[in-house]
C-alpha positions as a Python dict, from the first residue, in 0.01 Angstrom:
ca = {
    (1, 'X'): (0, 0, 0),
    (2, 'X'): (104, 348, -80),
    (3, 'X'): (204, 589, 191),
    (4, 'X'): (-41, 901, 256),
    (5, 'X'): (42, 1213, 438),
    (6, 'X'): (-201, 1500, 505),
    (7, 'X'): (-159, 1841, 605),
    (8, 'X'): (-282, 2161, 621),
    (9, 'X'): (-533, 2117, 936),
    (10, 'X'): (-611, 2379, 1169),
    (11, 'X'): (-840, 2614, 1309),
    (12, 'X'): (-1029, 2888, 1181),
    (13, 'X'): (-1328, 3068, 1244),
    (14, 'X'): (-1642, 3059, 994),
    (15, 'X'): (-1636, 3193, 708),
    (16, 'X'): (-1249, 3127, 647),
    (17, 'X'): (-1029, 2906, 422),
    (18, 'X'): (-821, 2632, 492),
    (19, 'X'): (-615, 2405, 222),
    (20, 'X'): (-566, 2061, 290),
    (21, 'X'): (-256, 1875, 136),
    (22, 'X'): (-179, 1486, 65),
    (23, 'X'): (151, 1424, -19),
    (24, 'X'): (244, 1075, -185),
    (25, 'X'): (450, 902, -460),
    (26, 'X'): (418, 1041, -785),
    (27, 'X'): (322, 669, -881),
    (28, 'X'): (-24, 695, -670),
    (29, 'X'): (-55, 1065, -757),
    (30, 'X'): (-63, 1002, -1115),
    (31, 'X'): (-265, 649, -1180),
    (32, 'X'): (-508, 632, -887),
    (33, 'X'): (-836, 782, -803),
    (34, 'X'): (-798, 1020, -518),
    (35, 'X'): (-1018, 1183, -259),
    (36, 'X'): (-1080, 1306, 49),
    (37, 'X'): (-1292, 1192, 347),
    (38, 'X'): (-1391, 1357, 693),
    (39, 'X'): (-1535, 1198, 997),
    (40, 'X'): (-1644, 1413, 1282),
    (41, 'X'): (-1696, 1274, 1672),
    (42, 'X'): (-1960, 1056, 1700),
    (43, 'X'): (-2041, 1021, 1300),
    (44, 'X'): (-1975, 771, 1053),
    (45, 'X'): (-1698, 888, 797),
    (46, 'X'): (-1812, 1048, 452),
    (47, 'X'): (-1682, 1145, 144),
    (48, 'X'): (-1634, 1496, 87),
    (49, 'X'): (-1440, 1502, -291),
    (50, 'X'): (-1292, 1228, -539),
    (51, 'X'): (-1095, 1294, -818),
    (52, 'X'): (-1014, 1006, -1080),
    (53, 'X'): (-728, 1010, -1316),
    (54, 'X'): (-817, 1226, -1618),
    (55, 'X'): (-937, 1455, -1375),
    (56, 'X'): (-1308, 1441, -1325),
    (57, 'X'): (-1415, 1561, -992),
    (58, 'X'): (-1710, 1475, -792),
    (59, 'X'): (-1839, 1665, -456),
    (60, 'X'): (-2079, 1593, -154),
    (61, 'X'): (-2343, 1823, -135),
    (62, 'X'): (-2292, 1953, 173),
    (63, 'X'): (-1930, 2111, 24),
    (64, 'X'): (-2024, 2176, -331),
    (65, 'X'): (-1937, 2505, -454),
    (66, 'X'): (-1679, 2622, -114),
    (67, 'X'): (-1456, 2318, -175),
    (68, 'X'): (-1235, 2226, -489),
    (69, 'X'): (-1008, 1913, -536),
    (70, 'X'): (-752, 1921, -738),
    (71, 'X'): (-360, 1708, -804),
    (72, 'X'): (-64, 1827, -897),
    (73, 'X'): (167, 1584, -1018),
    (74, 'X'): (508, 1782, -1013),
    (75, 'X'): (489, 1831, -684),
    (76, 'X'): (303, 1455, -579),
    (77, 'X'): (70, 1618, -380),
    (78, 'X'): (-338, 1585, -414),
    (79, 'X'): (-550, 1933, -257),
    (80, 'X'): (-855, 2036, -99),
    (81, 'X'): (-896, 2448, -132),
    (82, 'X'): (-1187, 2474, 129),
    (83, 'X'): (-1334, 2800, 154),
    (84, 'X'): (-1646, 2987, 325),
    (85, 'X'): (-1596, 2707, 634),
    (86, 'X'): (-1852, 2607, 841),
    (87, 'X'): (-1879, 2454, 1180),
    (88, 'X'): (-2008, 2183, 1065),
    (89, 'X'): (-1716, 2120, 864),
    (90, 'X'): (-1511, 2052, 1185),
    (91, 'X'): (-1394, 1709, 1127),
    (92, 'X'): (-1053, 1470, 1108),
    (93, 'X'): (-1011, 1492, 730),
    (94, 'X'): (-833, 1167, 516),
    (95, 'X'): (-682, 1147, 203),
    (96, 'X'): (-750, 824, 14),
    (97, 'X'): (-649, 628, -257),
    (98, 'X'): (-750, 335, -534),
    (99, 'X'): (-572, 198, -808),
    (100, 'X'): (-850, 44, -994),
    (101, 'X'): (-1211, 191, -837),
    (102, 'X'): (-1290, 507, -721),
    (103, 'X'): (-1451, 513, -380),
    (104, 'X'): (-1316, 148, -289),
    (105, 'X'): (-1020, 294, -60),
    (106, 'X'): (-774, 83, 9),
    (107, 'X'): (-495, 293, 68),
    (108, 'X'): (-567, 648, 358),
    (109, 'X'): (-363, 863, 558),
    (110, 'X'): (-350, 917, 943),
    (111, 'X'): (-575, 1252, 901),
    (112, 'X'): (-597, 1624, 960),
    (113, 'X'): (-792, 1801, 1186),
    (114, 'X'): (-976, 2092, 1072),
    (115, 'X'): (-1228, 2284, 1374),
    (116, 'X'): (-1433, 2591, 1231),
    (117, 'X'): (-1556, 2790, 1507),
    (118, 'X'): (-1882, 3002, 1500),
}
């Protein structure tokens, strides 16, 4: 399995912007689906964004149109710009990873933590 690293977490108040990063190997960067996942205390964890390999991007509701995915394989890293935050976005976020099916994550990272205050 690949090795994910996030980063990027931290606080803000509502309203704000945070960008998430996912640093990897440019191997898993530039064949496998990526995406990002949250789970917040006492939830079950949800997809936020996916992005597959020609670069088709897909959103949860609840962040379309404040958050954007994107990868950048120069630098081996995979994004999420998240702007006009929300409390409700407080959450551990994951960055996740799939050779062959988008969604099917078999390869995540240990998480950041991202707490929007009101």
């Amino acid at each position: 399995q690949g090795q994910l690293m996030e980063s990027g977490g931290g606080s803000v108040q509502a309203g704000g912007s945070l960008r998430l990063s996912c640093t990897t190997s440019r191997w898993i960067v530039s064949t496998y689906c990526m995406g990002w996942s949250r789970q917040a205390p006492g939830k079950e964890r949800e997809e936020v964004a996916r992005i597959d390999v020609g670069g088709t991007s897909v959103y949860a509701d609840s962040v379309k149109g404040r958050f954007t995915i994107s990868r950048d394989t120069a630098n081996n890293t995979l994004y999420l710009q998240m702007d006009n935050l929300k409390p409700e976005d407080t959450a551990l976020y994951y960055c996740a990873a799939d050779r062959y099916v988008c969604g099917a994550w078999t390869n995540w990272g240990q998480g950041t933590q991202v707490t929007v205050s009101s």
